[in-house]
C-alpha positions as CSV (number, residue, x, y, z in Angstrom):
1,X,-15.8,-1.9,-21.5
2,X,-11.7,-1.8,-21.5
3,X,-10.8,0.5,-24.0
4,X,-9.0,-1.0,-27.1
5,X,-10.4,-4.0,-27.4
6,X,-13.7,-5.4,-28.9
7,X,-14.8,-7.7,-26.1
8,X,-13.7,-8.4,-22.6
9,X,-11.6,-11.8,-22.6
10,X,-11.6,-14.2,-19.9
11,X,-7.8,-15.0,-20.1
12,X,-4.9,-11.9,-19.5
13,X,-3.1,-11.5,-22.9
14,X,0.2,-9.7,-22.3
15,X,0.4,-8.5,-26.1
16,X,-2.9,-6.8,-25.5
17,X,-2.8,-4.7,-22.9
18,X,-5.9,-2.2,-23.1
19,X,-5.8,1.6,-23.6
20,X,-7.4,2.6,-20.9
21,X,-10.0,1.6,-18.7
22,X,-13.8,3.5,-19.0
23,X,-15.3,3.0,-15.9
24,X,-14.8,1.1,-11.8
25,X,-16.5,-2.4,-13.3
26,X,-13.8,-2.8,-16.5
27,X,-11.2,-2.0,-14.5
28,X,-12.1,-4.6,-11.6
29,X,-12.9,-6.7,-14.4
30,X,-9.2,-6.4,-15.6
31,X,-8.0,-6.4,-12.4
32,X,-9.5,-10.2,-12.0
33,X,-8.6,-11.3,-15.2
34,X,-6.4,-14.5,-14.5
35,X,-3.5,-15.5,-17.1
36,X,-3.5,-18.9,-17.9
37,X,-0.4,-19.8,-15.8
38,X,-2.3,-19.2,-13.0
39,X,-5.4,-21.3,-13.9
40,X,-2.9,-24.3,-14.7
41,X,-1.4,-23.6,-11.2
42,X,-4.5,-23.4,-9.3
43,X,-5.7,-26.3,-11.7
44,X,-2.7,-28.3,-9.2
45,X,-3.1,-26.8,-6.3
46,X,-5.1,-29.3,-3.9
47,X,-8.4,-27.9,-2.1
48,X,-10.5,-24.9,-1.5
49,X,-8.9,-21.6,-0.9
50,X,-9.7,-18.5,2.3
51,X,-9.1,-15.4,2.3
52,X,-8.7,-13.9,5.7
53,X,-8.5,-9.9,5.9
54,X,-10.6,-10.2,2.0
55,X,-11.9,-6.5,3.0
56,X,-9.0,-4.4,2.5
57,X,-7.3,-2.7,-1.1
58,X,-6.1,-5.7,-2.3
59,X,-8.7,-8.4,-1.2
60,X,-11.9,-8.6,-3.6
61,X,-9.7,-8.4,-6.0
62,X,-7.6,-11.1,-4.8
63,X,-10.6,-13.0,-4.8
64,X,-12.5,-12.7,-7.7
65,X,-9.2,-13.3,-9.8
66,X,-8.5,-16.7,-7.9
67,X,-12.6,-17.3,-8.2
68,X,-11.9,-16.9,-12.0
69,X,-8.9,-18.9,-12.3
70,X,-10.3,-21.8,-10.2
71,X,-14.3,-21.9,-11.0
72,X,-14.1,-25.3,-9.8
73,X,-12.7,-24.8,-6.0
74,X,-14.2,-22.6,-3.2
75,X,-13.0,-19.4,-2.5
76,X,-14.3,-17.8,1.1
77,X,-13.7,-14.7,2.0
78,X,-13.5,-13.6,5.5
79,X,-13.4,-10.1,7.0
80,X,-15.8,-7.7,9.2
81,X,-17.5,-6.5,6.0
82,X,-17.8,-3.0,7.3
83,X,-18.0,-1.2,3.7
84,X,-21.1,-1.2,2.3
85,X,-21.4,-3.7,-0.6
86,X,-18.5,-5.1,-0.4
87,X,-20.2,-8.5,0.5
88,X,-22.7,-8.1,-1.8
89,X,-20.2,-7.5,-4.4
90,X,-17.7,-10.9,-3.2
91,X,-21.0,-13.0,-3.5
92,X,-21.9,-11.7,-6.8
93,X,-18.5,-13.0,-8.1
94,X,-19.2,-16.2,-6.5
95,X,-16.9,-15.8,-3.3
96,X,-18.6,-17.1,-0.5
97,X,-18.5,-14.5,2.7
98,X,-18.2,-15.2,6.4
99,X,-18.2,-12.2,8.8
100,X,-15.3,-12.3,11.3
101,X,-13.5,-10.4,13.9
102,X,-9.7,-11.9,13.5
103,X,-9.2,-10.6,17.0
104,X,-11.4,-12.9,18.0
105,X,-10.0,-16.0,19.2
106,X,-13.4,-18.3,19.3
107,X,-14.6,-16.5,16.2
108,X,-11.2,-17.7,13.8
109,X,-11.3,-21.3,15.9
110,X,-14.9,-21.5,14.1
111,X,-14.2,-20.6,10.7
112,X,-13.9,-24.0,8.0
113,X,-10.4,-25.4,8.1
114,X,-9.5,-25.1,4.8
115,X,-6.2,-26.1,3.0
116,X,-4.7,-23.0,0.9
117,X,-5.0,-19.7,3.2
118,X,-4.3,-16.1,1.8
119,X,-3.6,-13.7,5.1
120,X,-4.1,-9.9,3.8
121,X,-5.4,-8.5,7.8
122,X,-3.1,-5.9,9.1
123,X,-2.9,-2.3,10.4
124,X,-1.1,0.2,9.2
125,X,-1.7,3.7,9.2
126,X,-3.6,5.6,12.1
127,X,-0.7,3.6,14.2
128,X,0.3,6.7,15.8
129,X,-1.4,7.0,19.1
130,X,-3.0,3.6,18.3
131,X,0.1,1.3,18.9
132,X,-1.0,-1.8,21.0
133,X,-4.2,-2.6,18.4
134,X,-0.8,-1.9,15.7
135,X,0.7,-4.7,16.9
136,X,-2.4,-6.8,18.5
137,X,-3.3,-7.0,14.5
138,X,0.0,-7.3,13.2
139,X,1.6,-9.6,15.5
140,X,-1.0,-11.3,18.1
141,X,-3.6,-12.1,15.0
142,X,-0.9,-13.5,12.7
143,X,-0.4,-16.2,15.6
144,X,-3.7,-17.1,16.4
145,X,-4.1,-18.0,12.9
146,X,-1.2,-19.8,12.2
147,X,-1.6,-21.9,15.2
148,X,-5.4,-22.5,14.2
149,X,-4.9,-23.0,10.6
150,X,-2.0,-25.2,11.3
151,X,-3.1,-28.1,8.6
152,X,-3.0,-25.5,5.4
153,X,-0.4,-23.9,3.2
154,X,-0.5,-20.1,4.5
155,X,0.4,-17.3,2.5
156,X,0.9,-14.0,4.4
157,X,1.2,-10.7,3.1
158,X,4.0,-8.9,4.4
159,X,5.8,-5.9,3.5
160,X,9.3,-4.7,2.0
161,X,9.4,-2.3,5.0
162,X,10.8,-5.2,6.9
163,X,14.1,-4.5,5.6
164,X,16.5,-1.8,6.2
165,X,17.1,1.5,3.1
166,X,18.9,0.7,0.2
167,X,21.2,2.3,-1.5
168,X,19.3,3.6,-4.6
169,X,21.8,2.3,-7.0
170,X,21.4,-1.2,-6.3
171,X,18.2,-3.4,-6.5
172,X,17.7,-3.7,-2.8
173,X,17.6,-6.7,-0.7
174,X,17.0,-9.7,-1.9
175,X,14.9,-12.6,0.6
176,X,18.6,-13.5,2.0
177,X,18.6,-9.8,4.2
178,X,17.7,-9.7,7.4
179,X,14.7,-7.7,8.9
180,X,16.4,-4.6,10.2
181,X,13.8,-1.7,9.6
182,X,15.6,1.9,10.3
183,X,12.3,3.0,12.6
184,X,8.7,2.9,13.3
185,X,6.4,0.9,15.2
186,X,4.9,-0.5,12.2
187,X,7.7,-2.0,10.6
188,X,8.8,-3.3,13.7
189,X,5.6,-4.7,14.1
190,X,5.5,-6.0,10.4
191,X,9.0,-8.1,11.2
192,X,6.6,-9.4,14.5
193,X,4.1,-10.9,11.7
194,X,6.6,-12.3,10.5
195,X,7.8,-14.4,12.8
196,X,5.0,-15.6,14.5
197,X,4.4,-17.4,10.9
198,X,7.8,-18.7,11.2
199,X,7.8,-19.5,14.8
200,X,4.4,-21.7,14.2
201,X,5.3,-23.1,10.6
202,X,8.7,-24.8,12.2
203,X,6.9,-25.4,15.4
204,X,3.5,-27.1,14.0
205,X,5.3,-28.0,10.6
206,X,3.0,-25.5,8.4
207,X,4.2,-24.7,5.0
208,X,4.3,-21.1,4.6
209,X,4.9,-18.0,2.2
210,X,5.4,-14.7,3.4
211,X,4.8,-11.6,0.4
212,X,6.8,-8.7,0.9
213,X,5.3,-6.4,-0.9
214,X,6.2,-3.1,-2.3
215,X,3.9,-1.1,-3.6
216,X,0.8,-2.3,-5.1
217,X,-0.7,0.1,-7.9
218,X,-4.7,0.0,-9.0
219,X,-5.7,3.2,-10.4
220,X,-7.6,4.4,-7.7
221,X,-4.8,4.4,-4.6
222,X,-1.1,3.8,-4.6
223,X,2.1,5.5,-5.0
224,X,1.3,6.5,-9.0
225,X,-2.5,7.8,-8.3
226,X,-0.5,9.6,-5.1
227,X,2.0,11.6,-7.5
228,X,-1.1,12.2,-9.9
229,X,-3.3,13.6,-8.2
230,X,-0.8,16.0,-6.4
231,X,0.1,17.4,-9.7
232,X,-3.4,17.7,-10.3
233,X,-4.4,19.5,-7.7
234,X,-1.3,21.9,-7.9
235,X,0.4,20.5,-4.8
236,X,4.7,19.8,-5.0
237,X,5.6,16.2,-5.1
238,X,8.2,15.2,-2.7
239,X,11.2,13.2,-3.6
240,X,12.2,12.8,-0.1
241,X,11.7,9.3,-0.5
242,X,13.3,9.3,-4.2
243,X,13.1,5.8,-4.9
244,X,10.4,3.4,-4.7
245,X,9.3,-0.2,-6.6
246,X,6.0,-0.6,-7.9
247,X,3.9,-3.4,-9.3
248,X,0.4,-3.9,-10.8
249,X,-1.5,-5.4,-8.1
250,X,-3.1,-7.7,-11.0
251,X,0.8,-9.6,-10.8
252,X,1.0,-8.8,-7.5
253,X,-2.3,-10.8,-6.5
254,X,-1.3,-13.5,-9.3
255,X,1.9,-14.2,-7.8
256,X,0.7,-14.5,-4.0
257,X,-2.0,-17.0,-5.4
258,X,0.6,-19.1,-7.1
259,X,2.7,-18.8,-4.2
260,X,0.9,-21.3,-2.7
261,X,2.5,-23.8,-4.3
262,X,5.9,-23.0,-3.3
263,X,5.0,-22.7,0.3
264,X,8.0,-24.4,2.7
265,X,8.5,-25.0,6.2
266,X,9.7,-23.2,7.9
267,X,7.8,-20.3,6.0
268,X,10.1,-18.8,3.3
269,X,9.9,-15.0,2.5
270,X,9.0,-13.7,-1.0
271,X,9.8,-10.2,-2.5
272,X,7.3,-9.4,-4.9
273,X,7.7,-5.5,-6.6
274,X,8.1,-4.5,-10.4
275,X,11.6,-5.0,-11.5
276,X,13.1,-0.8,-11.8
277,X,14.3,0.9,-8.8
278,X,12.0,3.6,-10.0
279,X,12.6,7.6,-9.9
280,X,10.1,9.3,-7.8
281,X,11.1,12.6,-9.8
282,X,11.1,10.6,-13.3
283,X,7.5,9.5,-12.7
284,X,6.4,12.3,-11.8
285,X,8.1,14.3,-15.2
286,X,6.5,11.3,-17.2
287,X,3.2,11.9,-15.2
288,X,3.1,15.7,-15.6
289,X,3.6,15.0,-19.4
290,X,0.8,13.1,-19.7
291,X,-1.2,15.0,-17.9
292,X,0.0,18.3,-19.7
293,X,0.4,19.8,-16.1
294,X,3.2,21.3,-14.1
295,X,5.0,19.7,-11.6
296,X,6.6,21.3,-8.6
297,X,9.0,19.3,-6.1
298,X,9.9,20.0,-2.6
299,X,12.4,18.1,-0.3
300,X,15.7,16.4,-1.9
301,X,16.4,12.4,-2.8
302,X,18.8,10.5,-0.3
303,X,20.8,7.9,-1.6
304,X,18.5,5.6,0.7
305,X,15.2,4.2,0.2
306,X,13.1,1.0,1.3
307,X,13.4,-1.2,-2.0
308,X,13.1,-4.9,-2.4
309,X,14.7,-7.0,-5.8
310,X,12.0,-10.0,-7.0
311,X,14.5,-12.2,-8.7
312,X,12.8,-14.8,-7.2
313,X,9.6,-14.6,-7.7
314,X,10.3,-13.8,-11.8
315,X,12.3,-16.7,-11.7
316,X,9.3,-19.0,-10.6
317,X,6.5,-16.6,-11.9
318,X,7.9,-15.0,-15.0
319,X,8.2,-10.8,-15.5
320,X,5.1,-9.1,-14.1
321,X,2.6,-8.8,-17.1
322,X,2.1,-4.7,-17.2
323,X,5.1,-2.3,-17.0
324,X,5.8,0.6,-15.7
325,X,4.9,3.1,-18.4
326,X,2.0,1.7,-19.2
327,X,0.5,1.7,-15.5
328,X,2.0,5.8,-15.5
329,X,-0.3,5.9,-18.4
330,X,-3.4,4.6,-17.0
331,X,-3.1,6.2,-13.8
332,X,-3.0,9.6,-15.8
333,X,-5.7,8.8,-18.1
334,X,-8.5,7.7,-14.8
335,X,-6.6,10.9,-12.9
336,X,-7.4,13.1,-15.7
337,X,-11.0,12.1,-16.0
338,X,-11.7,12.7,-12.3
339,X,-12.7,9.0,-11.8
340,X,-13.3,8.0,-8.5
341,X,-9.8,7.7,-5.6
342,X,-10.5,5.5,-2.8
343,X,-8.4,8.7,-1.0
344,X,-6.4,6.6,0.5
345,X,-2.5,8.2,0.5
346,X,0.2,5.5,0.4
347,X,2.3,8.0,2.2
348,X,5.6,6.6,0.5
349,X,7.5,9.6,0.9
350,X,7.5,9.1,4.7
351,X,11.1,8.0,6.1
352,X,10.6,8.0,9.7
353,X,8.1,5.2,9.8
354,X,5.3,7.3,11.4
355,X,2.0,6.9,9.8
């Protein structure tokens, strides 16, 4: 059960935020738990929804929150299904699965043409030395499904690496910057994905949303559980990469659902991030606090450092629901108990784009 309260609600109450989480099921239950914007958006949003790329970090989540929001409307979920009970889990939920290969021409021409699509697939680390599936995954898929799904709204996760560093004391780019990433095959590749969505929403006339997304936090991976558990383990943080935005994925995966009614053709891009150009060295001071640990640093800030702003999306979503401290506090909290890590670095502090 979520810590702090009496009984696990069905709708997110910002003025109640739990304490603390107890064990993996409350916190996926949180995780899913769908604010009642949402529910009146999907409530207007025509048709079913799929998911394609629903295995990753941020998909069963994805899906059991829009599943919750939208009891009503089909959600499908569509990946390779290579972690063991995973599927299981999706059906449970009431997600319907379909096993896929997205390089797989013949295989996405046969999956159900329905109207809303979420696009989570993509490669990103183990790039190095593995370039050409990099960019077969992050440029080549994107366009077979655009052109297959060419009838639906598509929402595509992107990221915020697409753009060049920002000065620190700024916001970063808004959705007006260009794509200019400093280095790395990746981001190069990321910009790719891109516009092979654009290319094929003007072309075809899809409506589209792309995400760029910076920095997802669940407490079991991302930049905060990163941080953590080095001070944990008695290992130096580095601030070589001083800066970074962060938002619960709960709002993150709320706002790329209700993006889908504010797709447009050609397909528009989207920052969504928390709203603080965050200290790397501040969190990590707050998180050694709470952790009544230590904290060593190595490496020294730069004035530079990939950020995004999300005017925007709070001006059509509203203020993500869980701030900053309270996430640092979480993450200490399941750190601290030795819950479970999906080991899974977010490497944020890398600057040359190798991962």
């Amino acid at each position: 059960m979520v810590r702090g309260q009496t009984q696990a609600d069905s709708r997110l109450d910002p003025a109640h935020l739990p304490d603390g989480f107890a064990d993996v099921a409350a916190l996926d239950e949180f995780l899913s738990r769908p604010s009642q914007s949402l529910v009146d958006d999907l409530d207007r949003l025509d048709g079913d929804l799929l998911i394609l790329g629903v295995g990753g970090k941020m998909g069963p989540s994805l899906a059991r929150l829009a599943k919750r929001a939208a009891p009503h409307k089909r959600v499908v979920g569509v990946a390779r299904f290579s972690e063991i009970g995973l599927r299981q889990n999706l059906e449970a939920w009431g997600v319907e699965t379909v096993a896929c290969d997205l390089l797989d021409r013949a295989a996405i021409e046969r999956l159900e043409k329905l109207p809303n699509v979420l696009f989570l697939a993509g490669r990103k680390f183990g790039s190095v030395g593995h370039e050409p599936l990099t960019w077969a995954m992050n440029v080549h898929v994107p366009a077979l499904v655009a052109e297959t799904f060419r009838h639906a709204r598509i929402v595509a996760f992107s990221t915020a690496c697409v753009y060049p560093f920002a000065d620190v004391l700024h916001q970063g780019p808004a959705e007006t910057t260009p794509p200019a990433p400093p280095t790395g095959e990746y981001a190069n590749s990321c910009v790719g994905r891109e516009r092979m969505f654009q290319y094929f929403s003007e072309t075809l006339g899809t409506p589209g949303c792309l995400i760029r997304l910076s920095y997802a936090i669940d407490l079991r991976y991302g930049v905060l559980h990163d941080i953590a558990r080095r001070i944990v383990d008695g290992e130096p943080v580095s601030v070589s990469m001083g800066h970074v935005n962060v938002i619960w994925q709960g709002d993150a995966n709320a706002m790329a659902l209700r993006a889908l009614l504010h797709c447009q053709t050609p397909s528009r891009p989207l920052n969504v991030t928390g709203p603080e150009v965050a200290s790397v060295r501040a969190i990590a001071t707050a998180m050694g606090r709470r952790l009544d640990r230590p904290v060593r640093f190595e490496g020294k800030e730069s004035s530079h450092a990939w950020l995004a702003q999300a005017a925007e999306a709070f001006r059509l979503f509203g203020y993500p629901v869980v701030p900053l401290p309270r996430m640092i506090d979480w993450v200490a909290d399941w750190v601290a108990q030795g819950r479970i890590s999906l080991n899974k670095p977010t490497h944020f502090e890398v600057r040359d784009g190798t991962y």
